[in-house]
Biotite code that builds the C-alpha atoms (Angstrom):
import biotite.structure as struc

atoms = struc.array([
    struc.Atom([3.827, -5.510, 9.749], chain_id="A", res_id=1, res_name="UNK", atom_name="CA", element="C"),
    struc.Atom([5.776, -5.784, 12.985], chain_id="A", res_id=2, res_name="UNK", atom_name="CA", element="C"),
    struc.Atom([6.295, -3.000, 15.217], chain_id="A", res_id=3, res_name="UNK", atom_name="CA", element="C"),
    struc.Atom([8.282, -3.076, 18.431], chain_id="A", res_id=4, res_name="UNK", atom_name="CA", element="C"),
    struc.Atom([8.398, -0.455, 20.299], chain_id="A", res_id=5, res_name="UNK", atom_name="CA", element="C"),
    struc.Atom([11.099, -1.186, 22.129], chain_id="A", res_id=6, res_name="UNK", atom_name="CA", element="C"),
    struc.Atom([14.255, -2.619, 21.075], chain_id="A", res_id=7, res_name="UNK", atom_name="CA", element="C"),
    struc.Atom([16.980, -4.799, 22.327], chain_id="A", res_id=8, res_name="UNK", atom_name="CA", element="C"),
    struc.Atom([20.546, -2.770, 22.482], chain_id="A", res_id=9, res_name="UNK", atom_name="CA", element="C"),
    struc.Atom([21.896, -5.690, 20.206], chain_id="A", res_id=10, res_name="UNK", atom_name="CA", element="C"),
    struc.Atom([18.376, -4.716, 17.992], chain_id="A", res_id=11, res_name="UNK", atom_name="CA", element="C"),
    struc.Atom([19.288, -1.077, 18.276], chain_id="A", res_id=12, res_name="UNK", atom_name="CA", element="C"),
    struc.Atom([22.632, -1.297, 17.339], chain_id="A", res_id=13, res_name="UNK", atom_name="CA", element="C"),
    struc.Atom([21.606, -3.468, 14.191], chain_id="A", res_id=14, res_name="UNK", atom_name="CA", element="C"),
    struc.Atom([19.763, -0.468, 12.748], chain_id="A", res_id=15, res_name="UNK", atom_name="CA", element="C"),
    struc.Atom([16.169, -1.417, 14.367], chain_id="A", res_id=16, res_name="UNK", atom_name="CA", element="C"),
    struc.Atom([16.029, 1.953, 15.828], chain_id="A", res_id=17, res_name="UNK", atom_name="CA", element="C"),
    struc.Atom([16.898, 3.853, 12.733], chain_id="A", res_id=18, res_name="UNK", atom_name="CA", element="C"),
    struc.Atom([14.234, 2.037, 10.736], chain_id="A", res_id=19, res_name="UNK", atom_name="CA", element="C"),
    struc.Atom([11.183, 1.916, 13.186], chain_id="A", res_id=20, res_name="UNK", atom_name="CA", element="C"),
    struc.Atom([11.718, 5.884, 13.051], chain_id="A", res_id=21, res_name="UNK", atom_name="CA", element="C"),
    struc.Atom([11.791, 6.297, 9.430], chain_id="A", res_id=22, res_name="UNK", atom_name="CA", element="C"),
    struc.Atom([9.063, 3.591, 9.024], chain_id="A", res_id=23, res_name="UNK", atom_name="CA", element="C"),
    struc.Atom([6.643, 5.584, 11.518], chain_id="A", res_id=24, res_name="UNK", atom_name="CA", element="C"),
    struc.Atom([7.471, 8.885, 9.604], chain_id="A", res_id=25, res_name="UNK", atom_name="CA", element="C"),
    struc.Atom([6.871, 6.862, 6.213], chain_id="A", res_id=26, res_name="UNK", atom_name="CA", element="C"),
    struc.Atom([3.376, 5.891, 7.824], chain_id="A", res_id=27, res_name="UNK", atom_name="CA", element="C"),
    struc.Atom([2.431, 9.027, 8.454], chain_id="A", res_id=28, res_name="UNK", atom_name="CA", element="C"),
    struc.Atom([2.200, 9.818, 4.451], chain_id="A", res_id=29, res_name="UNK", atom_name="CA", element="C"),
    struc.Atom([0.828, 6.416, 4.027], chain_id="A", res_id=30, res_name="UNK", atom_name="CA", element="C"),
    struc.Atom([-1.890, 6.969, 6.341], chain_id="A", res_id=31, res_name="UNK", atom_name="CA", element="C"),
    struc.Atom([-2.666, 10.404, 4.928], chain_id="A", res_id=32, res_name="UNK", atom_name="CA", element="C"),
    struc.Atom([-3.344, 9.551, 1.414], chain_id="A", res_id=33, res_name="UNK", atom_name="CA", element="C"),
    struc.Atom([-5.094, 5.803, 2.439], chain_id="A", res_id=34, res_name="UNK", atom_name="CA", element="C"),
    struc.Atom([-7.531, 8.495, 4.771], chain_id="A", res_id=35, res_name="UNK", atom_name="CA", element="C"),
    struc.Atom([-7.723, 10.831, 1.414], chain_id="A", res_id=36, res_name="UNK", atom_name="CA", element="C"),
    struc.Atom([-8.413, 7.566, -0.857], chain_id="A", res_id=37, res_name="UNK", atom_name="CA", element="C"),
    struc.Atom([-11.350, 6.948, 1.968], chain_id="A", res_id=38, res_name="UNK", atom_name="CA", element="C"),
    struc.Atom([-12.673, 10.084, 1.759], chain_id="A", res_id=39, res_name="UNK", atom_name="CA", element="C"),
    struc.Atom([-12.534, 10.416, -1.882], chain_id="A", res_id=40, res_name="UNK", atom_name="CA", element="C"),
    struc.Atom([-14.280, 7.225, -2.299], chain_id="A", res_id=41, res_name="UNK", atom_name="CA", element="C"),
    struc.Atom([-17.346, 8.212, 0.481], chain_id="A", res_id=42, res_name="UNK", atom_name="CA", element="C"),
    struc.Atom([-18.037, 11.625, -1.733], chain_id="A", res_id=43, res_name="UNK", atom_name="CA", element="C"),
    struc.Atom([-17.869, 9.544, -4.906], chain_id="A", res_id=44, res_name="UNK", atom_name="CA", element="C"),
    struc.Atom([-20.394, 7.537, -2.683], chain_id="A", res_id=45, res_name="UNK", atom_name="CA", element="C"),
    struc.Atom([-22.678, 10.911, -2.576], chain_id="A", res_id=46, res_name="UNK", atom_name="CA", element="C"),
    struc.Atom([-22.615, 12.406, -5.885], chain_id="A", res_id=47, res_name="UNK", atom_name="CA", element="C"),
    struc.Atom([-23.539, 8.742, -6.908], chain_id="A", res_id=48, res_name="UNK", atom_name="CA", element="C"),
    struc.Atom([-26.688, 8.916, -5.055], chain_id="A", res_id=49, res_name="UNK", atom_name="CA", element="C"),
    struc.Atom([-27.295, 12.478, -6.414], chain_id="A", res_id=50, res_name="UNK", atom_name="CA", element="C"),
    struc.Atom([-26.780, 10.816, -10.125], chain_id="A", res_id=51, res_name="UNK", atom_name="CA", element="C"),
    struc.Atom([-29.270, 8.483, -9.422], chain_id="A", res_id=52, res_name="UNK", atom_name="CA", element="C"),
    struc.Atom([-31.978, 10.884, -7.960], chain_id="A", res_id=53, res_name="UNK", atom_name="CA", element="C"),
    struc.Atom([-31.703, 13.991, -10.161], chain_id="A", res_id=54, res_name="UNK", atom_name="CA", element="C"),
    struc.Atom([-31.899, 11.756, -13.374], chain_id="A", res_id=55, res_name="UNK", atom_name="CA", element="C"),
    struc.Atom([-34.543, 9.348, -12.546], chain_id="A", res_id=56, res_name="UNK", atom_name="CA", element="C"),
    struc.Atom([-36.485, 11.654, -9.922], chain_id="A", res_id=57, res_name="UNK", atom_name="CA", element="C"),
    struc.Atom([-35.758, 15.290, -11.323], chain_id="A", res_id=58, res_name="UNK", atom_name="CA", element="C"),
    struc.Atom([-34.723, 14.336, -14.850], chain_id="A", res_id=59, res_name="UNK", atom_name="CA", element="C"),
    struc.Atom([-31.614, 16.159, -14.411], chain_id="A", res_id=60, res_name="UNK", atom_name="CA", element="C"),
    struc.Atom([-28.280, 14.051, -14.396], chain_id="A", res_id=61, res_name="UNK", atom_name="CA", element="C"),
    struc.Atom([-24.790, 15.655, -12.962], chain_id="A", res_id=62, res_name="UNK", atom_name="CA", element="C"),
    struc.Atom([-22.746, 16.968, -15.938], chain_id="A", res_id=63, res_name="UNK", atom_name="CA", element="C"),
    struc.Atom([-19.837, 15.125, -16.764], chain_id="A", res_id=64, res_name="UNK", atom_name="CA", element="C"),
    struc.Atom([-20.329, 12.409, -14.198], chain_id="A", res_id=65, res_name="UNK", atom_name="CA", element="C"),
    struc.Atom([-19.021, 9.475, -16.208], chain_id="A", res_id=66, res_name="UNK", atom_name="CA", element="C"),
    struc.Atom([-16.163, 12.023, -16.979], chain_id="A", res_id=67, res_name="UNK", atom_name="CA", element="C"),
    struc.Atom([-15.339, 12.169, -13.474], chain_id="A", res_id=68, res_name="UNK", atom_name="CA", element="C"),
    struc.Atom([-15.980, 9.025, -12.380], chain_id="A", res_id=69, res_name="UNK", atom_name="CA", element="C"),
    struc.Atom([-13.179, 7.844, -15.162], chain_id="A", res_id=70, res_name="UNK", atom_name="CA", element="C"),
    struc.Atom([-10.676, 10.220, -13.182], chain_id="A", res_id=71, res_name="UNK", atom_name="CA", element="C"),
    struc.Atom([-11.299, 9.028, -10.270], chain_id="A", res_id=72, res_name="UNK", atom_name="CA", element="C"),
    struc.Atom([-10.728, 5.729, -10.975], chain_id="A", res_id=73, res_name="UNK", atom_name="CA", element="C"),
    struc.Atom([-6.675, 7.044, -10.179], chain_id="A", res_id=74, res_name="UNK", atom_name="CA", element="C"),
    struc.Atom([-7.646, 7.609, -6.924], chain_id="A", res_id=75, res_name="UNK", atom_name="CA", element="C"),
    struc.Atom([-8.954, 4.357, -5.200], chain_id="A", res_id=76, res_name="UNK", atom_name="CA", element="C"),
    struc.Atom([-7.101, 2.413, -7.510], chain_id="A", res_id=77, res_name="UNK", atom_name="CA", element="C"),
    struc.Atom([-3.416, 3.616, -6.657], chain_id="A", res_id=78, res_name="UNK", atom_name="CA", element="C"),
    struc.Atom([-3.847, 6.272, -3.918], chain_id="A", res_id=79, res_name="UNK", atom_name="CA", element="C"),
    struc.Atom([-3.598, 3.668, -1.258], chain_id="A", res_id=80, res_name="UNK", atom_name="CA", element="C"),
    struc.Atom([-1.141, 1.026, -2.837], chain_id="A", res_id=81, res_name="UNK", atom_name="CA", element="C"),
    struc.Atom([1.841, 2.193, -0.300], chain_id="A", res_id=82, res_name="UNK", atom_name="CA", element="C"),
    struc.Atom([-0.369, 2.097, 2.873], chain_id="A", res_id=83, res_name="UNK", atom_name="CA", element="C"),
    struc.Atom([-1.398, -1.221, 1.829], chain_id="A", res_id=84, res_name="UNK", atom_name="CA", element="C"),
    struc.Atom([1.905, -2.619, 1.125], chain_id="A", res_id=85, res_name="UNK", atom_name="CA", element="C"),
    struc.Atom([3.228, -1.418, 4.743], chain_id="A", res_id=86, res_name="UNK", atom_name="CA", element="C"),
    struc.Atom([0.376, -3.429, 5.982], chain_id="A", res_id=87, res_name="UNK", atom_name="CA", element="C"),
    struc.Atom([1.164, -6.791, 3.590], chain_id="A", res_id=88, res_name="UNK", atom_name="CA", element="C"),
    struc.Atom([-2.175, -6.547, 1.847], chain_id="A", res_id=89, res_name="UNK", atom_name="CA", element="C"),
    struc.Atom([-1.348, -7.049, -1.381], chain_id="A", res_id=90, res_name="UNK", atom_name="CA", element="C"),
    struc.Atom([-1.880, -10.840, -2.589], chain_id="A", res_id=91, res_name="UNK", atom_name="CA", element="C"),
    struc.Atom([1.096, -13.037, -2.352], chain_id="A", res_id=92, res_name="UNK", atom_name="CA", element="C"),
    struc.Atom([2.150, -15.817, -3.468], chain_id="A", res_id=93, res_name="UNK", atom_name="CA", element="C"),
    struc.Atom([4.158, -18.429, -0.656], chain_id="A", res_id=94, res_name="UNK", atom_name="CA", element="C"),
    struc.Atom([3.855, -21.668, -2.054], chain_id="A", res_id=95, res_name="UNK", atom_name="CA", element="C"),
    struc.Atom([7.291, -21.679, -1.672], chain_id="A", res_id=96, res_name="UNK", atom_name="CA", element="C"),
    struc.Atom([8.447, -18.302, 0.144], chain_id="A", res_id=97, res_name="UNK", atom_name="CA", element="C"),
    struc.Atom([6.091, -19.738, 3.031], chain_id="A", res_id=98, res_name="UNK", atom_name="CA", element="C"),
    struc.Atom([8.045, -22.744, 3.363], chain_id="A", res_id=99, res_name="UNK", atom_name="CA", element="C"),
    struc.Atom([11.440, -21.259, 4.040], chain_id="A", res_id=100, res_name="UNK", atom_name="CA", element="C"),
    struc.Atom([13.027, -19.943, 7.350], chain_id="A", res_id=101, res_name="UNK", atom_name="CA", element="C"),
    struc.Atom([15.932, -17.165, 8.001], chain_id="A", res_id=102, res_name="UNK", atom_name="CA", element="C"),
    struc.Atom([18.481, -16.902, 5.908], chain_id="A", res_id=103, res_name="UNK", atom_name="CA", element="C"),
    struc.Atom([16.914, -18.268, 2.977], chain_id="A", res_id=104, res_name="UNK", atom_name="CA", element="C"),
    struc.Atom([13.288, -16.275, 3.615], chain_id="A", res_id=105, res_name="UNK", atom_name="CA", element="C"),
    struc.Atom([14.843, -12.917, 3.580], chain_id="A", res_id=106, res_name="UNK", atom_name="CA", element="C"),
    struc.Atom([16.725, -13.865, 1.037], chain_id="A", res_id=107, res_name="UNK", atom_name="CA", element="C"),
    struc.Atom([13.595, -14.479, -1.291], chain_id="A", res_id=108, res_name="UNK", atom_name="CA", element="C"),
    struc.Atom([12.464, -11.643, 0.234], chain_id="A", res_id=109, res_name="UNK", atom_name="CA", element="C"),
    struc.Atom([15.266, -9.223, -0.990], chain_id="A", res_id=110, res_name="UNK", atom_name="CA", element="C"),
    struc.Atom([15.391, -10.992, -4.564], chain_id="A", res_id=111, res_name="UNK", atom_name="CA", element="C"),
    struc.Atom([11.696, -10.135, -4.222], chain_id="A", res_id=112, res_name="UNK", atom_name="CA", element="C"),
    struc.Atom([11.724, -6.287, -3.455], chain_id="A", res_id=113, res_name="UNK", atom_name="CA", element="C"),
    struc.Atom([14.576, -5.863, -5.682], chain_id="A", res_id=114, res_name="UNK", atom_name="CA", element="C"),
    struc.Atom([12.376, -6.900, -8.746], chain_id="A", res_id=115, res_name="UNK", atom_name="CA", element="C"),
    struc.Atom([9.735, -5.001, -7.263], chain_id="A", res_id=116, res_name="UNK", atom_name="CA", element="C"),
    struc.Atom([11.556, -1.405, -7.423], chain_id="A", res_id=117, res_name="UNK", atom_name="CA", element="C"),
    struc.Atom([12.963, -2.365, -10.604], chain_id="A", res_id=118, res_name="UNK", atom_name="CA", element="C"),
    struc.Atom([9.057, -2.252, -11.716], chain_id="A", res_id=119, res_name="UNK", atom_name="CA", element="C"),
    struc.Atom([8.207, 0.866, -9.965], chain_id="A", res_id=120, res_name="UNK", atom_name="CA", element="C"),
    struc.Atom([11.164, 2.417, -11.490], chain_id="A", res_id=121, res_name="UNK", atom_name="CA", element="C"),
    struc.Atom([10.089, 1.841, -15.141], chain_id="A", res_id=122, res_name="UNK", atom_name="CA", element="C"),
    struc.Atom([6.178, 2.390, -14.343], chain_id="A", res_id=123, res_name="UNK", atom_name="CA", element="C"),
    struc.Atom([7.070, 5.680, -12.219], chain_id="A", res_id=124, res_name="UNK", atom_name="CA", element="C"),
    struc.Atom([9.099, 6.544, -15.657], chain_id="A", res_id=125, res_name="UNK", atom_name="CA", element="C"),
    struc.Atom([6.968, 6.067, -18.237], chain_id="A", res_id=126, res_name="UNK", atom_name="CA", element="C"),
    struc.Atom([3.485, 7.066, -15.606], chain_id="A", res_id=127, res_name="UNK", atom_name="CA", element="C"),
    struc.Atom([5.769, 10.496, -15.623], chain_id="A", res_id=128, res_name="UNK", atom_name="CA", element="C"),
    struc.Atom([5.997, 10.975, -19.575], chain_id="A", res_id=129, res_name="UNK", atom_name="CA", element="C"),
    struc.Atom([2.088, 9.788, -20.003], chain_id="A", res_id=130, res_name="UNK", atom_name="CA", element="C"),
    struc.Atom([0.968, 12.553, -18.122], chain_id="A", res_id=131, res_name="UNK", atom_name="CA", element="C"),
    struc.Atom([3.368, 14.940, -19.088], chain_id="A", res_id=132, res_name="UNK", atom_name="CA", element="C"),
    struc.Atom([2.166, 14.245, -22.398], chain_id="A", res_id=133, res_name="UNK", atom_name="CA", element="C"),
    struc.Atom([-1.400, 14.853, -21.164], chain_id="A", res_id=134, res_name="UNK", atom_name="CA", element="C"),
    struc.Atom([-0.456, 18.156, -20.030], chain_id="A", res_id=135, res_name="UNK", atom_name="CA", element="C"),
    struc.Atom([1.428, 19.563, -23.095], chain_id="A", res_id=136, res_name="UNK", atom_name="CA", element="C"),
    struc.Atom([-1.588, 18.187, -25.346], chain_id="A", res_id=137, res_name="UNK", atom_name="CA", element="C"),
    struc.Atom([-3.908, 19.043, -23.540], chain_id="A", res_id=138, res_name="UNK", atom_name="CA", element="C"),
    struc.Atom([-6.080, 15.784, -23.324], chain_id="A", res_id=139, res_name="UNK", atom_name="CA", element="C"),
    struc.Atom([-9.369, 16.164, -21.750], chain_id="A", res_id=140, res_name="UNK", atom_name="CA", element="C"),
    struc.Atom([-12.276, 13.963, -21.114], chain_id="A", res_id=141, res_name="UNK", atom_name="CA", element="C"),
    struc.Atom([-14.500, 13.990, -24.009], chain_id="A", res_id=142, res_name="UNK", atom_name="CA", element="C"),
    struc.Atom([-17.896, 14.948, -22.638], chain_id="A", res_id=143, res_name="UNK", atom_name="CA", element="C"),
    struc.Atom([-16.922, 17.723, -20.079], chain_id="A", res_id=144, res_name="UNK", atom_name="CA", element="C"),
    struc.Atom([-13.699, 18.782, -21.137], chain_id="A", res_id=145, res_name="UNK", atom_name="CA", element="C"),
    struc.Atom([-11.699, 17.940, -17.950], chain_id="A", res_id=146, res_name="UNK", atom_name="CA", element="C"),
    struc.Atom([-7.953, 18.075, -17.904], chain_id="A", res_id=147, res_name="UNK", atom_name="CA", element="C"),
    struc.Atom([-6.450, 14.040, -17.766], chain_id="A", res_id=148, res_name="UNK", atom_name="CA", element="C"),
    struc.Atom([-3.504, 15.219, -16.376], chain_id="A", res_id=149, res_name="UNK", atom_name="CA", element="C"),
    struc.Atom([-3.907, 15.888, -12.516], chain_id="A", res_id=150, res_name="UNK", atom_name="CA", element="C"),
    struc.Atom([-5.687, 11.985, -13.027], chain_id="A", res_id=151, res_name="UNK", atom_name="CA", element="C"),
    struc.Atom([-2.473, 10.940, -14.645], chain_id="A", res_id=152, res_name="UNK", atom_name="CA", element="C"),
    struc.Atom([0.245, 12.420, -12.349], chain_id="A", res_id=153, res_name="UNK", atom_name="CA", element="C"),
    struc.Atom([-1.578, 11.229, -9.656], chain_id="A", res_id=154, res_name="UNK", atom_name="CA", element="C"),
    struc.Atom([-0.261, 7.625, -10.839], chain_id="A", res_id=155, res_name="UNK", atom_name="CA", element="C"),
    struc.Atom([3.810, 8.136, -10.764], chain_id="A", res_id=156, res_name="UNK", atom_name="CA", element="C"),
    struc.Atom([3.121, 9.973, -7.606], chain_id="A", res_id=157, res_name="UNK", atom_name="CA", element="C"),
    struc.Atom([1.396, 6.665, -5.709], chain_id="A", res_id=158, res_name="UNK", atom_name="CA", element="C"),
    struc.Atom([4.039, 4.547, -7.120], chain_id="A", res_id=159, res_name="UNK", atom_name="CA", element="C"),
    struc.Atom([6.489, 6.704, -6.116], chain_id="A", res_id=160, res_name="UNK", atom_name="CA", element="C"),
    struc.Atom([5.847, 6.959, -2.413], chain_id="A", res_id=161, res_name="UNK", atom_name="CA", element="C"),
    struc.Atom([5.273, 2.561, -3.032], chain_id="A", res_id=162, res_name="UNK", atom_name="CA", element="C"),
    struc.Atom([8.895, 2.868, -3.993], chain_id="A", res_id=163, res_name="UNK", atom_name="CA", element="C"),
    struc.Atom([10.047, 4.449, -0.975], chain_id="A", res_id=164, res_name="UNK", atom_name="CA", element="C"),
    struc.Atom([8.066, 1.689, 1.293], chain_id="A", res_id=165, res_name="UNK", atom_name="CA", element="C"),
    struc.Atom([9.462, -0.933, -0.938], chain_id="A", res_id=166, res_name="UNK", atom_name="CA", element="C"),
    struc.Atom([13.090, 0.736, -0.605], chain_id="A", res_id=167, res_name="UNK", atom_name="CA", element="C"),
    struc.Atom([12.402, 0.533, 3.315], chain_id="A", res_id=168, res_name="UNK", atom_name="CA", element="C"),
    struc.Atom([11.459, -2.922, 2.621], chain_id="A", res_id=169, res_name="UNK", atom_name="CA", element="C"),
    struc.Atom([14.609, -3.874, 1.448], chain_id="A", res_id=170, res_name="UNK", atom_name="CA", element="C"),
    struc.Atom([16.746, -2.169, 4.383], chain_id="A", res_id=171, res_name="UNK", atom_name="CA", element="C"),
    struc.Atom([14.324, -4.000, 6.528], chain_id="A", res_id=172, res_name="UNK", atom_name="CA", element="C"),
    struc.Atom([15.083, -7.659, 4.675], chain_id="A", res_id=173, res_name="UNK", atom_name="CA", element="C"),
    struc.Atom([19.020, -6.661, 4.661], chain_id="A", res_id=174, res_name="UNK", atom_name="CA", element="C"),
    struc.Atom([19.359, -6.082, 8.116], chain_id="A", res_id=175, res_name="UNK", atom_name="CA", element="C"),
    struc.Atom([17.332, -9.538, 9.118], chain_id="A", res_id=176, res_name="UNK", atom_name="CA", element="C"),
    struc.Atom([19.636, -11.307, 6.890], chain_id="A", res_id=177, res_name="UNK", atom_name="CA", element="C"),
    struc.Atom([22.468, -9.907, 8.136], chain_id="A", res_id=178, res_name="UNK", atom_name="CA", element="C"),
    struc.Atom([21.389, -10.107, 11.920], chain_id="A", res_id=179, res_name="UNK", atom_name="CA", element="C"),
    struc.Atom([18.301, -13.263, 11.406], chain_id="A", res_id=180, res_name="UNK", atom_name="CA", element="C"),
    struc.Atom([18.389, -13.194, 15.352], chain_id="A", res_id=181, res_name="UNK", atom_name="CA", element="C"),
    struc.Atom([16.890, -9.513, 15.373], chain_id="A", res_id=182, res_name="UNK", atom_name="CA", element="C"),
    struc.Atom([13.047, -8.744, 15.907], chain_id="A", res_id=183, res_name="UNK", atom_name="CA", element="C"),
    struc.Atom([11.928, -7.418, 12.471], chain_id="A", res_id=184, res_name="UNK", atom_name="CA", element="C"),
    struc.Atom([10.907, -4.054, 11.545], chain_id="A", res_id=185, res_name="UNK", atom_name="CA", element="C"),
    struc.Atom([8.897, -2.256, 8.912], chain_id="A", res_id=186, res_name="UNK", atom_name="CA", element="C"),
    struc.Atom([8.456, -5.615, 6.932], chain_id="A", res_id=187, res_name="UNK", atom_name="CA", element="C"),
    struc.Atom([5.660, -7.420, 6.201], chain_id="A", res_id=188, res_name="UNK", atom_name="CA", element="C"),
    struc.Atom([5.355, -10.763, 7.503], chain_id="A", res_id=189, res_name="UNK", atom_name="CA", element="C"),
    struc.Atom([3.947, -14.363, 6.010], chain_id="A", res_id=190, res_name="UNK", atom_name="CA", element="C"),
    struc.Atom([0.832, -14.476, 7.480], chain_id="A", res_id=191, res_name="UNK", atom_name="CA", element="C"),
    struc.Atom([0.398, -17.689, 10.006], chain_id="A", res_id=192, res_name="UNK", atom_name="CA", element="C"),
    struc.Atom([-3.195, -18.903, 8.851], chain_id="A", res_id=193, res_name="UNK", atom_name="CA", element="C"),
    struc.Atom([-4.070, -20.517, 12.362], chain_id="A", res_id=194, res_name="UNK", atom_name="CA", element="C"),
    struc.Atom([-3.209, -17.236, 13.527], chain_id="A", res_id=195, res_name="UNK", atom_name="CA", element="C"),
    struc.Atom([-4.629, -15.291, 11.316], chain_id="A", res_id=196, res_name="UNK", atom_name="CA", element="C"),
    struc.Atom([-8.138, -17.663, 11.641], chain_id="A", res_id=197, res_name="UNK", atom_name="CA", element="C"),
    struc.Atom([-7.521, -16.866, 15.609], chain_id="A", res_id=198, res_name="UNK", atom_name="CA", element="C"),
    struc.Atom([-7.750, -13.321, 14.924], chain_id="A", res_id=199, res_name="UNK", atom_name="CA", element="C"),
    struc.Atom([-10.820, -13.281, 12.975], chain_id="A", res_id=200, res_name="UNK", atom_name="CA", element="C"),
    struc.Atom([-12.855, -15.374, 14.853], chain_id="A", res_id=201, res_name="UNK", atom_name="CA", element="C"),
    struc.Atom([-12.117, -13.228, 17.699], chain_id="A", res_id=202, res_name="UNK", atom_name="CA", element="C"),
    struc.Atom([-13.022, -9.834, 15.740], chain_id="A", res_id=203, res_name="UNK", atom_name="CA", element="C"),
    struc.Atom([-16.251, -11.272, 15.139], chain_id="A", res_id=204, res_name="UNK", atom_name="CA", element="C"),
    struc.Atom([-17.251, -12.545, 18.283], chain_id="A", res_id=205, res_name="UNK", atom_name="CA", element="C"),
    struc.Atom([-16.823, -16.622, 17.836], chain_id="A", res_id=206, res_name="UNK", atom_name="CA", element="C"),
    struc.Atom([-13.536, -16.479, 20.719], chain_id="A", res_id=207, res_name="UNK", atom_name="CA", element="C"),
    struc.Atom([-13.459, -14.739, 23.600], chain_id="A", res_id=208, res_name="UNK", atom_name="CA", element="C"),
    struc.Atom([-9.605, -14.812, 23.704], chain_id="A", res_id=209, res_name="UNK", atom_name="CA", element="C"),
    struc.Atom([-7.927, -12.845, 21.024], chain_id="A", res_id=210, res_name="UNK", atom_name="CA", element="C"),
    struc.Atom([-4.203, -13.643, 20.549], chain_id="A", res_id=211, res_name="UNK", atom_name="CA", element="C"),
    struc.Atom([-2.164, -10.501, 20.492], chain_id="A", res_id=212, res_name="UNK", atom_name="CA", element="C"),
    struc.Atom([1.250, -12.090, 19.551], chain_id="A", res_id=213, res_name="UNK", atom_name="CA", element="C"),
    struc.Atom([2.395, -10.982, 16.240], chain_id="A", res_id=214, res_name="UNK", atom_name="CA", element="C"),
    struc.Atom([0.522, -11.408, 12.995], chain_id="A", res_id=215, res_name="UNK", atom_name="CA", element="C"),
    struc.Atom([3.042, -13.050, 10.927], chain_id="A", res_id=216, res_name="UNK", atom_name="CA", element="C"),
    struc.Atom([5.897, -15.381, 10.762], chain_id="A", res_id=217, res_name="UNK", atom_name="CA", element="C"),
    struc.Atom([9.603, -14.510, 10.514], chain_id="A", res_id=218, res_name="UNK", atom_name="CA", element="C"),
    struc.Atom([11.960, -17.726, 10.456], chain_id="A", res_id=219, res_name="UNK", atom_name="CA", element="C"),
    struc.Atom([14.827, -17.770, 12.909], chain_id="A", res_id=220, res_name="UNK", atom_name="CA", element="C"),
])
């Protein structure tokens, strides 16, 4: 995900400015629920551990553990899927997206995040009614009796705040194809594998030299 922090006048007055700003306030919910997913997952971590020893040591298991480790499932599963699409870590496919430059790249690109909000649109939709349904039933977990619901809405809610990074997205990829000369912003970028090797050698110790040019590749 490229960054500049400063811009070009001919950048700035292509919208660069406009969306760096709302990308970095974007970020800032991205980062808080990523740090909340972290967090979530390190006390899981815990009461794990105090599973273990109170039913093999003290004979006396956590009730409804399996009950909430089903709920939580929500959490480390989805809680994070914006952050990590602002930082392109989602698996891609570029057999042949990572063979085409300018124009034509962004335009895969658009065609790409297009298809992509027209997904989190239906799954925000129909995530909604689930656990609305939930709630006005009143499903619980079978064991402990927990509410599904909070679990459930926490779904449309991740995908929702994916849908405004992928909306972002798509500014991004409409201003590079309208201005392919521009330095992109709040995109992510086809990862260069020499690059990318570059950089990981270097973060464990194998090169002294660590390249801090950008981490992907955007066509001119």
């Amino acid at each position: 995900m490229t960054q500049p922090l400063d811009l070009t006048p001919d950048q700035a007055a292509s919208g660069g400015q406009t969306i760096a700003r709302l990308d970095r306030a974007l970020h800032a919910a991205e980062r808080f629920t990523a740090l909340a997913s972290a967090i979530f997952i390190f006390g899981l971590m815990l009461v794990g551990v105090c599973q273990i020893v109170g039913r093999t040591v003290f004979n006396f298991p956590i009730f409804g553990y399996i009950d909430a480790i089903e709920m939580s499932i929500a959490v480390f599963a989805f809680l994070a899927i914006a952050y990590c699409e602002r930082m392109g870590g989602h698996v891609r496919m570029e057999l042949l997206v990572g063979k085409l430059r300018g124009r034509p790249l962004w335009l895969a690109e658009i065609a790409g995040q297009v298809l992509g909000l027209l997904l989190m649109a239906v799954l925000i939709w129909y995530g909604w009614e689930h656990a609305m349904r939930a709630y006005e039933y009143g499903d619980s977990t079978i064991d402990a009796q927990i509410p599904w619901w909070p679990s459930k809405m926490l779904i449309p809610a991740a995908f929702a705040l994916l849908f405004v990074r992928q909306l972002l997205n798509l500014v991004g990829y409409l201003r590079l194809f309208l201005h392919p000369e521009v330095e992109p912003v709040a995109v992510p970028l086809i990862a260069d594998i020499r690059e990318l090797a570059k950089e990981e050698a270097a973060e464990a110790g194998a090169i002294d030299d660590k390249d801090d040019g950008s981490k992907g590749r955007a066509g001119a």
